[in-house]
KEKE-3310 file (N, C-alpha, C; in steps of 0.2 Angstrom, whole numbers, plus 5000, padded with zeros to 4 digits):
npx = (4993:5001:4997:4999:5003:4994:4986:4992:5002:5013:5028:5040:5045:5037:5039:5051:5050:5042:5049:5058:5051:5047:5059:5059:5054:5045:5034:5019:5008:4994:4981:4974:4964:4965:4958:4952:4963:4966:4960:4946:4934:4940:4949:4955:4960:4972:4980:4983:4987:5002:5007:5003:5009:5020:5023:5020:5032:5041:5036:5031:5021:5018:5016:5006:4989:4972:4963:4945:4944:4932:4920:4926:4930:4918:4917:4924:4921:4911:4909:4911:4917:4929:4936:4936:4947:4960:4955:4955:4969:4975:4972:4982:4992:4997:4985:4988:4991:4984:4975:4983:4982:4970:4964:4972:4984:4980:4972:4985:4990:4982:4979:4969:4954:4949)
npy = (3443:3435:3433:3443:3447:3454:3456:3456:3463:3462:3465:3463:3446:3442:3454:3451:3439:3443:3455:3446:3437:3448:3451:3442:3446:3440:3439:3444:3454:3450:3461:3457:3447:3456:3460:3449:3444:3454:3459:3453:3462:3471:3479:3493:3505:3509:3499:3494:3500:3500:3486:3487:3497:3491:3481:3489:3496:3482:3477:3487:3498:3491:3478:3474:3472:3473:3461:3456:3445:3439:3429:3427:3440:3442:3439:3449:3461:3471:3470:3481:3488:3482:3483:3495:3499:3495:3505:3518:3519:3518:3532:3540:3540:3542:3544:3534:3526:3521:3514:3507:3496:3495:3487:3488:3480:3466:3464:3464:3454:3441:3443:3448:3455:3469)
npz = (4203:4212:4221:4237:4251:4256:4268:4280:4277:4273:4264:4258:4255:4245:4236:4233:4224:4215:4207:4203:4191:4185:4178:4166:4150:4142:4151:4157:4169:4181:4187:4200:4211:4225:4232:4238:4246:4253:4271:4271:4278:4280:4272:4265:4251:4252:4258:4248:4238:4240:4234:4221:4216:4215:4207:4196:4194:4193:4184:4170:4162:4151:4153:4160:4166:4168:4179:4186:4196:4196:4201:4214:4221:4227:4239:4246:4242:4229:4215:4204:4217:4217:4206:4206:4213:4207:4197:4202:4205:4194:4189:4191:4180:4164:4151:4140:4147:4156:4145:4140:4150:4154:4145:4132:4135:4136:4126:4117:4121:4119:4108:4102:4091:4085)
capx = (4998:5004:4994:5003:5000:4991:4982:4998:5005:5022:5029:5048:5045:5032:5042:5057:5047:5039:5054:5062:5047:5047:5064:5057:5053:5037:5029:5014:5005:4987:4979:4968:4965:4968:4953:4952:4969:4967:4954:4939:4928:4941:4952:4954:4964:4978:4984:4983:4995:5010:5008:5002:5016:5028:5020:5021:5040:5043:5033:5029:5013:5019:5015:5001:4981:4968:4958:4942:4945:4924:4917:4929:4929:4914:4917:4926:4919:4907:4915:4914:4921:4936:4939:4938:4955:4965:4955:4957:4976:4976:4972:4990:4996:4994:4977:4990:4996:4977:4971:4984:4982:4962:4963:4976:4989:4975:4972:4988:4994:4977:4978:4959:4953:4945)
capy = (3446:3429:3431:3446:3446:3461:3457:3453:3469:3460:3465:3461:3442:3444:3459:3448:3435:3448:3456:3440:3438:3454:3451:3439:3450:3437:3437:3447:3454:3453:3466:3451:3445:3461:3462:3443:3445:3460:3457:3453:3465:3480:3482:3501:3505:3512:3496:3489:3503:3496:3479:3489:3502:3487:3476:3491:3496:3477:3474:3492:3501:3487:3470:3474:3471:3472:3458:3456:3442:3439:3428:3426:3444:3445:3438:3454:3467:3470:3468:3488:3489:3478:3484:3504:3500:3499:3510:3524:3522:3522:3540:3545:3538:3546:3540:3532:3519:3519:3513:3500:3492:3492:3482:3484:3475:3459:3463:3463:3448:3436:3444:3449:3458:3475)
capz = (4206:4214:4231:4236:4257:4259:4275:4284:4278:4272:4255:4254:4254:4241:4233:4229:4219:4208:4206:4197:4186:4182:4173:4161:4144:4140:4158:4161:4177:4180:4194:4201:4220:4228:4239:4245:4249:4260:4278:4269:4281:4284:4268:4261:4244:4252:4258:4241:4234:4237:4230:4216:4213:4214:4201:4190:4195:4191:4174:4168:4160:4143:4155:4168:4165:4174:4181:4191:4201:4197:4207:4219:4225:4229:4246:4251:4238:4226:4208:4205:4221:4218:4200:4207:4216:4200:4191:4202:4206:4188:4189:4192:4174:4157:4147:4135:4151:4156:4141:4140:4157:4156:4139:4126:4134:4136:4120:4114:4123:4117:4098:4101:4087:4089)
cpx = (5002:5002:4996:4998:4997:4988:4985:5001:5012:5022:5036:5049:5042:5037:5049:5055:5046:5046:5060:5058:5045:5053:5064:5053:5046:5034:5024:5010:4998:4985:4975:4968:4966:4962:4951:4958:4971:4961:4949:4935:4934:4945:4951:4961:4968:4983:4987:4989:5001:5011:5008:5007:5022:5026:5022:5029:5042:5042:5033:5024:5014:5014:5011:4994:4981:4963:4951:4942:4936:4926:4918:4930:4923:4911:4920:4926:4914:4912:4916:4918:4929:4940:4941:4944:4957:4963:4957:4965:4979:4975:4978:4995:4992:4989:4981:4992:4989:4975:4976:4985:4976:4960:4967:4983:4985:4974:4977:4991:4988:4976:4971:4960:4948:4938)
cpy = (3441:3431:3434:3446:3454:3460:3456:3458:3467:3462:3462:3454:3439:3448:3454:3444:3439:3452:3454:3439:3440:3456:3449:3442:3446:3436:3445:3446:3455:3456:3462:3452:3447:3460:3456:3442:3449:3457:3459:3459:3472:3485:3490:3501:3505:3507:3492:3493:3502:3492:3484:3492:3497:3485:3482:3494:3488:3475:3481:3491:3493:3480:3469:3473:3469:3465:3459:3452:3438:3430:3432:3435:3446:3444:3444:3462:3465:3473:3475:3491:3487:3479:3492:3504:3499:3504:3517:3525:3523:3529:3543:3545:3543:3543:3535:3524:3515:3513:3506:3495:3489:3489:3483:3479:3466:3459:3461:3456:3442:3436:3443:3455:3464:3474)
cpz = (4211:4220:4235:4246:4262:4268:4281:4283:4276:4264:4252:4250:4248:4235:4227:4223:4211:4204:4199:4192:4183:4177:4167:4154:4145:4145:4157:4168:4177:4185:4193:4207:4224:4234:4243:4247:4255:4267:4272:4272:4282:4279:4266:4254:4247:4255:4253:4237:4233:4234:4222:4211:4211:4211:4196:4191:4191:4182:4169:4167:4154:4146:4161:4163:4168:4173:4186:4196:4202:4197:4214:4224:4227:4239:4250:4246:4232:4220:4205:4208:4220:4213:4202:4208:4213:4197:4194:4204:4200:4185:4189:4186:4167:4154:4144:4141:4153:4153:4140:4146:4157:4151:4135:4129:4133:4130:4114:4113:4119:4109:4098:4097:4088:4084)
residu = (UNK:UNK:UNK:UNK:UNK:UNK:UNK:UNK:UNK:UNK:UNK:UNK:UNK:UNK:UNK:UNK:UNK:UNK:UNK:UNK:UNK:UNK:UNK:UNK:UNK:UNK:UNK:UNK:UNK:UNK:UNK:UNK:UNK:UNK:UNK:UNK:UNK:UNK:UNK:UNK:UNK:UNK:UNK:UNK:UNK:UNK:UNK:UNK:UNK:UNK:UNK:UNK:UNK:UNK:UNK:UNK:UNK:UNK:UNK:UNK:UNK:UNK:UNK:UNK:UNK:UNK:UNK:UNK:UNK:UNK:UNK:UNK:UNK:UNK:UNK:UNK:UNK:UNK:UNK:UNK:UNK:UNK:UNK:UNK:UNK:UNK:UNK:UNK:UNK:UNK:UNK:UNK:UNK:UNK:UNK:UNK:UNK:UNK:UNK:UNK:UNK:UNK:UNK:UNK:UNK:UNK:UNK:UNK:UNK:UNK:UNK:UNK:UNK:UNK)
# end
C-alpha cells in the first residue's frame, strides 16, 4: 500500500499518490505494511480503516490482495494478528469481494493454477 503514514495519522499526502495509481487499469494494490506502519506498541484497526477504505475506493474489490507483510510484521504483531486487520474489515463485503481479495485476484494476476 506504498507506506501509507498511519502513525502520523496523515492521509491526504499519501491519498493523492494512491489515487493516481489507482487510475492505472494494470496496477494492483497489495494490503501489506499496515501494522509496522502504525506505532508498533499502540496500533488498533480502526486506524488502519481509512488507509484501507481508500485503497479499495481507488483500486476496487478487481485489484487489491492481501498480503502478510511476514517477517516484517512481526515487530509490531503477530502474523494472525496482522493478517486479522484485513480479514475482518473484509467482513463488510460480499463473500464474492472476500474471496477475491484473500486469493483470486493474486491468483489471477500470477496465472497460479488451482
Amino acid at each position: 500500500m506504498a507506506k501509507p503514514p498511519i502513525k502520523a495519522g496523515e492521509i491526504e499526502h499519501w491519498a493523492e499518490g494512491i489515487r493516481r495509481l489507482g487510475q492505472f487499469p494494470n496496477v494492483l494494490c497489495k494490503l501489506s505494511g499496515l501494522v509496522t506502519e502504525a506505532d508498533w506498541q499502540h496500533w488498533k484497526p480502526d486506524q488502519i480503516t481509512p488507509y484501507l477504505d481508500l485503497v479499495f475506493e481507488a483500486f476496487g474489490a478487481e485489484r487489491l490482495m492481501i498480503g502478510s507483510d511476514w517477517p516484517v510484521c512481526l515487530v509490531a504483531a503477530s502474523y494472525r494478528h496482522a493478517m486479522s486487520v484485513v480479514q475482518e474489515w473484509l467482513q463488510q463485503f460480499p463473500p464474492q469481494t472476500q474471496q477475491a481479495i484473500l486469493g483470486g485476484n493474486a491468483q489471477r494476476f500470477w496465472k497460479l493454477r488451482t
